[in-house]
C-alpha positions in Angstrom: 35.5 -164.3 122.7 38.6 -162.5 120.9 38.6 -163.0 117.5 41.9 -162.5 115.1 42.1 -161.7 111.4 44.5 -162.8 109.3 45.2 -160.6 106.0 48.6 -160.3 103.8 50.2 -157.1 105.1 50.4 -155.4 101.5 47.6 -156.5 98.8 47.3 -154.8 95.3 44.3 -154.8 93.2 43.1 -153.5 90.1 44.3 -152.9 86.7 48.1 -152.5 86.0 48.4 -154.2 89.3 51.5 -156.4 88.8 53.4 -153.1 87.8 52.8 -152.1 91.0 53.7 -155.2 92.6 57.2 -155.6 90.9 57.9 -152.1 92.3 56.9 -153.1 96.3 59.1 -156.1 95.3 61.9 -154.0 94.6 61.9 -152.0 97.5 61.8 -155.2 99.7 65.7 -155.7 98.7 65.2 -160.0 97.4 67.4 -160.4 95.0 66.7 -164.2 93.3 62.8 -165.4 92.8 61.9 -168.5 92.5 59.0 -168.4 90.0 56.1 -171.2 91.1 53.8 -171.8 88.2 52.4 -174.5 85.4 53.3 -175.5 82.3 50.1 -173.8 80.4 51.2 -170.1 82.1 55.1 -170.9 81.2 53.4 -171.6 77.4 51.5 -168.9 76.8 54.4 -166.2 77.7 53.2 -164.9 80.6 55.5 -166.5 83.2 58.2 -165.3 80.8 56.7 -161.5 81.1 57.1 -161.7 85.0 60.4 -163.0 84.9 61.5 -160.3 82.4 59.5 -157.4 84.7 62.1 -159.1 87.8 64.6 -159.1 85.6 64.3 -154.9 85.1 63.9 -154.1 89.1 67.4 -156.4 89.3 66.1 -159.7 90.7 67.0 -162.4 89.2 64.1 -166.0 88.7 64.7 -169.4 88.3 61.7 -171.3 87.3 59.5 -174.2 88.8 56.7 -174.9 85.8 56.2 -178.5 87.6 52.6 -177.5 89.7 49.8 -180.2 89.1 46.1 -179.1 89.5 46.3 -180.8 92.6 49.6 -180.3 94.0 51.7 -183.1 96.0 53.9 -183.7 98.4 56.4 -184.3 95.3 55.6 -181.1 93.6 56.4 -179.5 96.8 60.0 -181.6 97.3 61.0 -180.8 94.1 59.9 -176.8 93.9 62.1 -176.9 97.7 65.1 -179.0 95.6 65.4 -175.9 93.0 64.7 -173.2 95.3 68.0 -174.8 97.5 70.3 -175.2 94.6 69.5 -171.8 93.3 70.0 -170.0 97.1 66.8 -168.5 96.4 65.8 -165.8 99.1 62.0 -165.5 98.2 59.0 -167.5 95.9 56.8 -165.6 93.7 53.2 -167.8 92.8 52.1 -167.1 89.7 48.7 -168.8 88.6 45.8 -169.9 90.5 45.0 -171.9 93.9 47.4 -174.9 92.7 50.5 -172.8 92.0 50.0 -170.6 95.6 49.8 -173.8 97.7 52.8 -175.7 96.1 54.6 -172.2 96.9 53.7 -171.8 100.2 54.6 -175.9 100.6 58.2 -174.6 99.5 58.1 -171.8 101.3 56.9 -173.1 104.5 59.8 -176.0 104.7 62.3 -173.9 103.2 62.3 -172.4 106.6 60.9 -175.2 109.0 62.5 -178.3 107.7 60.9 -182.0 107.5 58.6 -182.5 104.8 55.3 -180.6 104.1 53.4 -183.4 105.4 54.5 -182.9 108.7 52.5 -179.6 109.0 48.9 -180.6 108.4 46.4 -179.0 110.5 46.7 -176.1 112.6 49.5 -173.7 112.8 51.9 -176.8 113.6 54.8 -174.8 112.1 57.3 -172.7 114.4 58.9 -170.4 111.8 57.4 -168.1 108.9 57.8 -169.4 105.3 60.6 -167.9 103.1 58.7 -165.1 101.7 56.2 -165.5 99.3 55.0 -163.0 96.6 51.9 -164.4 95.3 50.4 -163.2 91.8 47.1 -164.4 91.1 45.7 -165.5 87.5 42.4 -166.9 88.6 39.4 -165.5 90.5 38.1 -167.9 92.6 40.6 -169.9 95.1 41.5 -166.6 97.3 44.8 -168.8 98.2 47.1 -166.0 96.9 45.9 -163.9 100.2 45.4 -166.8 102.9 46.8 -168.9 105.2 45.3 -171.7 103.9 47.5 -174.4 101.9 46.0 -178.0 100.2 48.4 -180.4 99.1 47.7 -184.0 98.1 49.3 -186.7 99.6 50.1 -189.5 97.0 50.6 -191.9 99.5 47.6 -191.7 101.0 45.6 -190.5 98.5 44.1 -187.6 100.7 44.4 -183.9 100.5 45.9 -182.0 103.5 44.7 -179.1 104.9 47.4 -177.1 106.4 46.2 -174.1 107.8 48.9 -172.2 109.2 49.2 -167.9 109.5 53.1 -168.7 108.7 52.2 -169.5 105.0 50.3 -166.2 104.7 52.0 -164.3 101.8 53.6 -161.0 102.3 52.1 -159.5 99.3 49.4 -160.7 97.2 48.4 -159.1 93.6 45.2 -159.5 91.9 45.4 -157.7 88.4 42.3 -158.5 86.3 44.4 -158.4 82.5 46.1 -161.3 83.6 42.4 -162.8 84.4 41.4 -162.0 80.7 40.6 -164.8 77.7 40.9 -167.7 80.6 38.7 -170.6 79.5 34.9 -170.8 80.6 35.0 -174.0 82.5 37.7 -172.3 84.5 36.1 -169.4 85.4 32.7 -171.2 86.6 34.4 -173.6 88.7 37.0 -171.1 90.0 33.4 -168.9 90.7 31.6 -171.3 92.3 34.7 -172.1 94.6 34.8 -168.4 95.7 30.7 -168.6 96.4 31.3 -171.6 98.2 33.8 -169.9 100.4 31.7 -166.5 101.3 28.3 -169.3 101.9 30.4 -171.4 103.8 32.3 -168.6 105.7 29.1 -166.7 106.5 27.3 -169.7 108.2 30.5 -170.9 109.8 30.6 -171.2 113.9 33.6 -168.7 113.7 31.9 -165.8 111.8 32.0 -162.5 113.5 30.9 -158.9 111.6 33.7 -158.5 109.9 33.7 -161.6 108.2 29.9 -161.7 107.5 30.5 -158.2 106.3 33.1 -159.6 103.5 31.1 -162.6 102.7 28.0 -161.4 101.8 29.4 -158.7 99.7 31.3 -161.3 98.0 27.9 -163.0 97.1 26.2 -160.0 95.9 29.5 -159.2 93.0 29.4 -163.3 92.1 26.0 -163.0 91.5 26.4 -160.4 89.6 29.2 -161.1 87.4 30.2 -164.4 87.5 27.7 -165.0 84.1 29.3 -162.0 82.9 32.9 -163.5 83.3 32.1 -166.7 81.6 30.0 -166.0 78.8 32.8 -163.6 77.5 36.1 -164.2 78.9 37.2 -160.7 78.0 34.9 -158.5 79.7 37.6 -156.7 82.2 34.7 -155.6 84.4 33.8 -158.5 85.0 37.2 -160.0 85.5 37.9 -157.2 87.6 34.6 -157.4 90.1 35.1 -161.0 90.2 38.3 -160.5 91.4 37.3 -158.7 94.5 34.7 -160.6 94.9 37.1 -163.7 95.2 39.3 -161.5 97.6 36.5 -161.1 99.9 35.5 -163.9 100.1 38.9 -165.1 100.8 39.2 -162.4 103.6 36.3 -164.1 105.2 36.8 -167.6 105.5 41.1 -167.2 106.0 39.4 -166.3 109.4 36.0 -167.9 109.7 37.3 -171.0 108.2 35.1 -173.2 106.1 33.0 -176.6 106.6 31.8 -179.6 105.2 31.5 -178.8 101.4 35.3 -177.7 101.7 36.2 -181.3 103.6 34.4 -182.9 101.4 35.8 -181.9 98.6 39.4 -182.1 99.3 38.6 -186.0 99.5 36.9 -186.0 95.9 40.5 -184.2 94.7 42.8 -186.2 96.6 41.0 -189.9 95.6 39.8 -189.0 91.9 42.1 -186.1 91.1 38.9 -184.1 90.3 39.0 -179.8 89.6 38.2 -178.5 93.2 35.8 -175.9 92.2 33.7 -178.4 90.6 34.2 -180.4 93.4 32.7 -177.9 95.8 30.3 -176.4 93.2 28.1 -179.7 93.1 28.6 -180.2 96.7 27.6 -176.8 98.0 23.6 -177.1 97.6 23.6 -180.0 99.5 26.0 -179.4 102.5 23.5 -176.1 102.8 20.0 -178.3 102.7 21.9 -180.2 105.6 23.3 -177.1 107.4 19.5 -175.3 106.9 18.5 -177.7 109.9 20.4 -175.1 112.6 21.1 -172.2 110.1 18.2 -171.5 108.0 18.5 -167.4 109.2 21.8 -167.0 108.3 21.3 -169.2 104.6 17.9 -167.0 104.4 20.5 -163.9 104.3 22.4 -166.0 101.9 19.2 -165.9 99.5 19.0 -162.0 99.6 22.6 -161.6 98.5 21.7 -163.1 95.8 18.9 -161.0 94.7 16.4 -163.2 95.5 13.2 -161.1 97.4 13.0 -163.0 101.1 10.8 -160.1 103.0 7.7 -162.2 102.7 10.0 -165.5 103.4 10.1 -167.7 107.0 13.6 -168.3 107.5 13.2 -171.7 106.4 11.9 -170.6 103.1 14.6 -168.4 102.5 17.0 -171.3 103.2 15.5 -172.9 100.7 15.9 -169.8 98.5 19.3 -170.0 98.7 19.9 -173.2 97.6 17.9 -173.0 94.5 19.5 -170.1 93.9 23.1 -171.8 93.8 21.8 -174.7 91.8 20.5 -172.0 89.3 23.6 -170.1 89.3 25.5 -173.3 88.9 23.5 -174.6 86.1 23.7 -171.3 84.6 27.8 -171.3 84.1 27.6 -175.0 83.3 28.9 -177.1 86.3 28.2 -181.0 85.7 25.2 -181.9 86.9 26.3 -184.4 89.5 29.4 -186.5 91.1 28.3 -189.4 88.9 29.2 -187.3 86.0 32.4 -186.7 87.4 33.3 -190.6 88.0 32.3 -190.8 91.5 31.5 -194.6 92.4 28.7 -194.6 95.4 31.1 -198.1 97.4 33.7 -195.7 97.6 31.4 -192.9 99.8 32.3 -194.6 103.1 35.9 -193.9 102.5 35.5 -190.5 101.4 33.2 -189.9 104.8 35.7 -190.9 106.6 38.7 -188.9 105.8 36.3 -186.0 105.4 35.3 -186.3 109.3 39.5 -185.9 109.8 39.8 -182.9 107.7 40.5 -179.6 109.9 37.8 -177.7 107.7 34.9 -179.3 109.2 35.1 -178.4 112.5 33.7 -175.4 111.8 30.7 -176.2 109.9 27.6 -175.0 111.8 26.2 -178.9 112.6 28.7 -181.5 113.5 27.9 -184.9 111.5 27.9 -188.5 111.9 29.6 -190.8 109.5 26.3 -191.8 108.3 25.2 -187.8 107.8 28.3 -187.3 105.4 27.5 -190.9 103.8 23.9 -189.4 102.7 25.3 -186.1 101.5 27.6 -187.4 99.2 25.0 -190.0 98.3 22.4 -187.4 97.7 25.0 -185.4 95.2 25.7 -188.4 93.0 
């Protein structure tokens, strides 16, 4: 079966990266940004550093600071409001997963009209976005290179997953110094959100060599520095290897696609406003003890990535590997111990099942579930 790969056509990476950047920017001819971000990156001077580096090449920024860690449907309408009264002619994201998808919400009905929510699921849009210039500060989501894009619908108190190749950036930057000094609990969750993608990309139904190839390299640089990264916040190795890593595993599930953990999650965000990568962090162990039933091999290659020695192993013994070896890597950066912990009421589970059976991420997890299935696995993560 043909098989196609989605990528950003231009990606930088490494340090000094966004110099770089601004200088591809340049030669692209925009002339007025509009700068995506949060309040916190506005704070702390750094939105004000990219603005003044626009300023220099001769492109001129107007700023939308108004992302939420979950983004909505009315962060998006009033990113578009600005972008339209300021005749914007491309969107820079700055920050992390949250400040790339209210971007590419912008960007995507700058050009297409309607309202964002008229574009969940698959590639429903008929135009490419406005272009997007997406600068990432966080190494976990990958969003900042995929066609991927989650926003929360307050109405219905779901997230939606749009995944669309028109909201794939033109140009995505990854420079580590803008990683450096951000808080622990940041950098495990935004970790464990990039491990979940490669796991879940690797034992997806649409993994082919190229993916696999990018996922479990992913796993192998987590492993190996995602302790660094959060016991000192500074380390730029670390920030910088954990950067690839994330970018990786980003290249393989923008085209393997993802499965249960990732549908389940986006309905612990959209109903409790919980931090994603928490969200999939706790749910990730026991998605894969469900998955293990059909994809034991694959989860058994999983184990080895992560340094664990499977020659002796059955494949159902490295399956099992694996997922002690995520729970120990999870309780090593300090992920709450379970939903409960995070407010998660068990009469509510039914609920959550069943939006999480609607959402476009599941369909590629390796088992299909019942409503019953996804009951017990949210059950058994309380």
């Amino acid at each position: 079966m043909a098989a196609k790969f989605f990528i950003p056509s231009v990606n930088v990476l490494g340090q000094n990266a966004v110099d770089e950047a601004i200088g591809d920017i340049k030669t692209l001819g925009f002339k007025h940004a509009l700068i995506v971000t949060d309040k916190p990156l506005v704070e702390i001077g750094l939105v004000g550093q990219v603005a003044e580096k626009l300023g220099v090449a001769g492109i001129l920024s107007t700023v939308f600071d108004g992302v939420q860690p979950n983004p909505t449907v009315g962060n998006v309408e009033a990113g578009l409001a600005l972008l339209n009264a300021n005749e914007c002619d491309f969107v820079v994201s700055l920050g992390g997963g949250s400040p790339h998808d209210c971007a590419k919400g912008i960007a995507l009905v700058a050009t297409n009209g309607g309202s964002i929510k008229d574009y969940e699921g698959l590639d429903v849009s008929a135009k490419p976005q406005l272009p997007l210039v997406a600068i990432n500060t966080t190494a976990g989501t990958a969003s900042e290179m995929t066609r991927f894009c989650i926003i929360t619908d307050e109405a219905r108190h779901i997230k939606m997953a749009i995944v669309d190749k028109h909201t794939t950036p033109i140009l995505s930057v990854n420079d580590p110094e803008l990683m450096l000094a951000k808080p622990a609990g940041l950098t495990a969750a935004t970790g464990m959100d990039a491990l979940t993608h490669a796991v879940e990309a690797y034992v997806s139904i649409a993994a082919n060599p190229i993916t696999d190839a990018c996922a479990i390299k992913a796993i192998e640089l987590i492993k190996g520095n995602l302790v660094d990264a959060v016991d000192n916040g500074q380390n730029i190795d670390a920030r910088d290897q954990m950067a690839y890593a994330q970018f990786l595993a980003g290249m393989a599930f923008n085209n393997a696609s993802l499965g249960y953990v990732h549908a389940m999650a986006h309905q612990l965000g959209g109903f409790y406003d919980l931090p994603h990568g928490v969200c999939n962090a706790l749910l990730l162990p026991h998605v894969q003890e469900y998955n293990a039933q059909v994809s034991s091999a694959r989860l058994k290659d999983v184990a080895k990535a992560m340094g664990v020695d499977v020659a002796s192993m059955s494949d159902e013994q490295g399956a099992a590997a694996a997922i002690e070896a995520i729970k120990s890597l999870s309780a090593a950066v300090k992920i709450p111990e379970n939903l409960t912990k995070l407010g998660v009421k068990a009469e509510d589970i039914p609920t959550l099942a069943e939006n999480a059976l609607k959402d476009a991420c599941g369909l590629t997890n390796p088992k299909q579930a019942s409503h019953e299935e996804i009951c017990q696995i949210f059950t058994n993560a309380l």
